[in-house]
C-alpha positions in Angstrom: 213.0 -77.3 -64.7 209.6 -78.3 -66.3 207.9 -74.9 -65.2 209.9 -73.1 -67.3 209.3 -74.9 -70.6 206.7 -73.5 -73.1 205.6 -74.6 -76.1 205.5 -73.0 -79.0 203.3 -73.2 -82.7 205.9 -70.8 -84.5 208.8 -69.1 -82.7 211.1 -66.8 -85.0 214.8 -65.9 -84.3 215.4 -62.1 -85.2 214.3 -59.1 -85.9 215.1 -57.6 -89.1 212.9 -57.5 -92.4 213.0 -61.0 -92.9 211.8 -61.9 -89.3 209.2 -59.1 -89.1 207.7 -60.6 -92.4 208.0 -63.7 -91.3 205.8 -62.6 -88.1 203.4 -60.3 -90.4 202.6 -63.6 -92.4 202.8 -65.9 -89.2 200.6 -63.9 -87.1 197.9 -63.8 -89.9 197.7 -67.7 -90.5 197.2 -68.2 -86.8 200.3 -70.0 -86.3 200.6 -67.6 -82.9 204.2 -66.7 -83.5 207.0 -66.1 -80.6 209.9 -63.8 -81.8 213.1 -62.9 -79.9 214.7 -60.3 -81.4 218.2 -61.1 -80.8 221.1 -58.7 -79.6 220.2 -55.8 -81.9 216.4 -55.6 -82.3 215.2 -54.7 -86.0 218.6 -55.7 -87.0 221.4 -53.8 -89.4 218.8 -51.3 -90.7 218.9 -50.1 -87.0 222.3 -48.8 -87.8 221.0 -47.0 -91.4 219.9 -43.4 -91.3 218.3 -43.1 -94.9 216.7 -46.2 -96.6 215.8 -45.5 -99.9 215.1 -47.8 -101.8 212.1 -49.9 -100.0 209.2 -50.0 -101.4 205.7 -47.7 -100.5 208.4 -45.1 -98.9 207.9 -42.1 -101.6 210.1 -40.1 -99.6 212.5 -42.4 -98.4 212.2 -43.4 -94.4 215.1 -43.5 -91.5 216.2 -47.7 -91.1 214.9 -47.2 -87.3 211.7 -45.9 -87.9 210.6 -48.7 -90.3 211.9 -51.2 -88.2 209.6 -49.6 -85.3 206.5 -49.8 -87.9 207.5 -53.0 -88.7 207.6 -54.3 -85.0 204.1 -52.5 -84.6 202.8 -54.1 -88.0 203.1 -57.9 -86.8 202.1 -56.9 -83.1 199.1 -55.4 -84.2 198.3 -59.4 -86.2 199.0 -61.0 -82.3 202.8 -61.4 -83.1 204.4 -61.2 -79.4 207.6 -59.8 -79.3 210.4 -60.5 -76.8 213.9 -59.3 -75.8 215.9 -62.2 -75.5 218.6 -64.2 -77.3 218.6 -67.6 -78.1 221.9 -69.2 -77.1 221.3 -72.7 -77.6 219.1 -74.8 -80.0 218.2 -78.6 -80.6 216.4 -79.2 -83.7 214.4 -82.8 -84.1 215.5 -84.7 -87.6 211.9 -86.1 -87.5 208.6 -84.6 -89.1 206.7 -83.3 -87.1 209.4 -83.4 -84.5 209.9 -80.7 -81.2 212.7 -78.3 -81.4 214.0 -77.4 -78.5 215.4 -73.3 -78.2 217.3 -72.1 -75.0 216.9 -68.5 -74.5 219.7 -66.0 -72.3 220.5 -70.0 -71.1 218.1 -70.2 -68.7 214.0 -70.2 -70.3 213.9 -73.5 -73.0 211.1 -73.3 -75.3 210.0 -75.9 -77.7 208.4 -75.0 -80.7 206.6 -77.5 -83.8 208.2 -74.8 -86.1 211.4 -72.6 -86.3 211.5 -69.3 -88.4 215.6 -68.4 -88.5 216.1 -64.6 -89.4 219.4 -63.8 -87.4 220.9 -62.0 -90.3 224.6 -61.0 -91.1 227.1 -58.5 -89.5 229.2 -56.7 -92.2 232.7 -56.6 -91.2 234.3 -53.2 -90.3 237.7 -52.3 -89.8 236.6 -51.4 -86.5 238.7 -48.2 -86.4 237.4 -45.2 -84.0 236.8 -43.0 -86.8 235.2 -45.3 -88.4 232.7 -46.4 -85.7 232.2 -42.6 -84.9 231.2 -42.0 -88.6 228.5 -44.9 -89.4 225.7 -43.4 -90.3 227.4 -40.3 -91.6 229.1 -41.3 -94.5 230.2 -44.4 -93.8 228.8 -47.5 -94.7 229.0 -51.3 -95.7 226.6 -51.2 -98.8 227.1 -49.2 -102.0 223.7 -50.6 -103.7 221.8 -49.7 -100.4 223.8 -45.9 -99.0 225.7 -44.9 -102.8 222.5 -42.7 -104.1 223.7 -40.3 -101.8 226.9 -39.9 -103.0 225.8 -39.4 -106.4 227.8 -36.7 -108.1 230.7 -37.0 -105.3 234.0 -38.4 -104.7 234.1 -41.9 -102.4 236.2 -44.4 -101.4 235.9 -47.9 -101.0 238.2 -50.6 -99.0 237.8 -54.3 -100.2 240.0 -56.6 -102.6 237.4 -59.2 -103.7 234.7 -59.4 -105.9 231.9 -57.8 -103.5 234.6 -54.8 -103.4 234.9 -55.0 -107.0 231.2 -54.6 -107.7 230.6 -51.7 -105.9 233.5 -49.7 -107.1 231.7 -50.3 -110.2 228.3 -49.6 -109.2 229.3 -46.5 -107.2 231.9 -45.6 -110.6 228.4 -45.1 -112.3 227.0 -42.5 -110.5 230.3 -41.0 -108.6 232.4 -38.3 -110.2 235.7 -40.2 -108.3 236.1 -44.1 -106.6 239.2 -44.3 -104.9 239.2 -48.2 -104.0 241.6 -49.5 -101.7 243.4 -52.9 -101.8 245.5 -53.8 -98.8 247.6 -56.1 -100.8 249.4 -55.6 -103.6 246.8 -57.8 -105.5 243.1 -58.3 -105.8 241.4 -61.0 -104.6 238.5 -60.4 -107.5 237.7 -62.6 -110.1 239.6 -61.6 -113.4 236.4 -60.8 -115.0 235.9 -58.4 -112.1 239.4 -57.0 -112.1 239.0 -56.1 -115.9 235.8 -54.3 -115.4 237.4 -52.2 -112.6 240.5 -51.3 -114.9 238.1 -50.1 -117.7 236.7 -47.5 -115.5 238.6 -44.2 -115.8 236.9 -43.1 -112.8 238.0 -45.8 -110.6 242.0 -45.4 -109.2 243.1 -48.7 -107.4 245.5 -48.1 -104.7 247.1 -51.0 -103.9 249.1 -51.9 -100.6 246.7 -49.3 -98.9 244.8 -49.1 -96.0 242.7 -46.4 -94.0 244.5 -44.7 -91.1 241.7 -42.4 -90.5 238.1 -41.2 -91.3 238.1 -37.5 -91.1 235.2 -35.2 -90.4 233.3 -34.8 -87.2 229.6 -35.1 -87.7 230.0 -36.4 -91.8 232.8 -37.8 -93.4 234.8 -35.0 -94.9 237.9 -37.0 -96.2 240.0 -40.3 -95.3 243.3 -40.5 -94.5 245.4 -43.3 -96.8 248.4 -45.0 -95.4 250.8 -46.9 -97.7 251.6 -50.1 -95.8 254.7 -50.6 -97.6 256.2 -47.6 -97.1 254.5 -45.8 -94.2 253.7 -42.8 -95.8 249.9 -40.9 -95.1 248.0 -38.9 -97.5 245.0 -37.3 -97.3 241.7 -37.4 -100.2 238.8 -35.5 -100.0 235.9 -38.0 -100.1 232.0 -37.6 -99.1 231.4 -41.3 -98.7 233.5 -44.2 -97.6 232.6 -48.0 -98.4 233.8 -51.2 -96.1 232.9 -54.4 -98.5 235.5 -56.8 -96.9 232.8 -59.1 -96.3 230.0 -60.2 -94.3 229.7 -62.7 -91.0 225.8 -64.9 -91.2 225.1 -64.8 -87.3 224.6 -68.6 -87.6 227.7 -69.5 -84.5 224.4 -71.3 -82.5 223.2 -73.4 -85.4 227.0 -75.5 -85.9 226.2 -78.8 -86.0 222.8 -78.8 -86.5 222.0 -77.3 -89.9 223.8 -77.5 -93.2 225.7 -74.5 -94.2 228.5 -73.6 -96.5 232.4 -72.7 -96.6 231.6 -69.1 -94.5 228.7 -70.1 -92.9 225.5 -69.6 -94.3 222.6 -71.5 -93.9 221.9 -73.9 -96.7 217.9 -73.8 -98.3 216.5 -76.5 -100.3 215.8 -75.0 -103.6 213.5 -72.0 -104.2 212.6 -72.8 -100.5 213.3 -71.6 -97.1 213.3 -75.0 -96.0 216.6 -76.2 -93.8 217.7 -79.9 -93.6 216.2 -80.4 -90.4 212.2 -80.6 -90.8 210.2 -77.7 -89.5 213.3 -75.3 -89.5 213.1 -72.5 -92.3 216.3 -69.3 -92.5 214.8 -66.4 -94.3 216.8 -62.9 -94.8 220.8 -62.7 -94.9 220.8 -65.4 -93.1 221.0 -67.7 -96.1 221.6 -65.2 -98.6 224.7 -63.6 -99.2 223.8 -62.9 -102.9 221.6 -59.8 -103.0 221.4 -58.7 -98.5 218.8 -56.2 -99.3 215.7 -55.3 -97.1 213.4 -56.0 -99.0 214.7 -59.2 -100.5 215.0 -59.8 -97.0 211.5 -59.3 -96.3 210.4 -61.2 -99.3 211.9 -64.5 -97.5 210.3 -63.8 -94.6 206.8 -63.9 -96.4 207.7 -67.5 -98.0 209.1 -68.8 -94.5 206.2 -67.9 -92.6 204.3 -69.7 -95.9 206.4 -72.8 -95.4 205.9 -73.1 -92.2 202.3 -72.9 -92.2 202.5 -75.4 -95.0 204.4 -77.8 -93.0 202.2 -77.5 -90.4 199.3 -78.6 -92.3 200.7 -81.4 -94.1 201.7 -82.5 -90.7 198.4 -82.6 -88.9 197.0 -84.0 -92.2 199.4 -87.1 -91.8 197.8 -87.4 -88.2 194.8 -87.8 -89.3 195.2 -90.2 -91.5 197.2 -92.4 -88.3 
């Protein structure tokens, strides 16, 4: 129905760093931005009690609470925030073209300009321990959550190079890694696998999996299950590690952006530019290099940019016409 169609300048998918940036930088070049924030508003830092390592935080700040300043940051620049998810999209292949974005199937919006910060959902063994203990000593990023283990003995699960890197990152500061390989290989990159051997500190177990989390409010241990032979043990660990991968929440976007082998959105160069013209991916989205906050947030800035850029070279061509 026509009444419910509204058009758009700037309407930004997701909440996390990278959206809220993208809204902070938006908001402030007038480009009046829209943002749904998706299923989990302010993203996976919602899930994070401690972050760390952001920058202007002296003493360290709770992943909710920044999201909640964030939110309040690009409101207070006219950013309007919505609940809502989009579940369909239909993005022109001209410039200066109208994308069209359904939201909870039912409200279509078009919009001159698309800002795509839907993020990526590390993978979990989904185990009820496990779930129970998020937060509380278990986590799915080393560079982000291992600080606090420093001095401890951790576990991590994972077989490829991801897994590989963190053992070694968290081998650094960790009296003990016990990492976890459900085969009887890794997956890693020799390179990888050699610089996990040469770590005293690090004991591979392979054909191993978790069986249980212990501890009730904290992780107080984990308990190992050989899948060969059936038989349990239990370690004594502070801190337990999932890095057996990440999913880019890009399902909506199949077949009408460019993306690669797993999924994530493909950026033209040092840009956040997509192959379809006025369409920009900022955040973990389109990176599955670095997934850090504020690198996150940094993309955001440079999406909002492009798309105020495109926007002006646009109306400039107009002009001319």
């Amino acid at each position: 129905m026509l009444d419910t169609i509204e058009r758009l300048k700037t309407l930004i998918i997701g909440s996390g760093p990278a959206g809220y940036t993208a809204a902070i930088y938006a908001a402030r070049a007038d480009l009046k931005p829209v943002m749904y924030t998706g299923m989990e508003p302010g993203g996976q830092l919602t899930t994070t009690t401690e972050v760390d390592n952001f920058p202007g935080y002296p003493e360290g700040i709770d992943g909710p609470t920044m999201m909640v300043q964030l939110q309040q940051q690009a409101e207070r620049f006219g950013t309007e925030v919505r609940i809502g998810m989009v579940t369909s999209v239909d993005f022109s292949d001209e410039v200066g073209g109208i994308h069209k974005v359904v939201v909870d199937n039912g409200k279509t919006i078009e919009a001159e300009t698309v800002i795509i910060s839907t993020g990526a959902t590390a993978k979990y063994l989904n185990i009820p321990s496990e779930q129970r203990l998020r937060g509380g000593g278990v986590s799915a990023c080393a560079v982000c959550d291992g600080f606090f283990y420093k001095g401890q003995e951790v576990a991590i699960v994972g077989a490829g190079d991801t897994a590989a890197e963190e053992a070694s990152y968290l081998a650094n500061i960790c009296t003990k890694v016990t990492m976890l390989v459900r085969k009887d290989y890794m997956r890693a990159s020799k390179a990888m696998q050699h610089r996990v051997n040469s770590l005293p500190n690090i004991e591979v177990r392979y054909n191993s999996e978790v069986d249980e989390v212990l501890g009730e409010q904290v992780v107080e241990g984990l308990r190992i299950v050989n899948n060969q032979t059936g038989e349990k043990e239990d370690i004594s660990i502070t801190g337990l590690f999932i890095a057996i991968g990440h999913k880019p929440n890009t399902e909506i976007f199949k077949g009408q952006l460019e993306m690669d082998d797993t999924g994530y959105l493909i950026t033209e160069g040092k840009s956040t530019k997509t192959t379809k013209p006025g369409v920009f991916a900022s955040g973990d989205v389109q990176d599955k290099e670095y997934r850090q906050a504020v690198t996150a947030a940094g993309t955001g800035c440079m999406a909002a940019l492009d798309a105020e850029r495109y926007l002006a070279s646009v109306e400039s061509a107009e002009e001319v016409v």
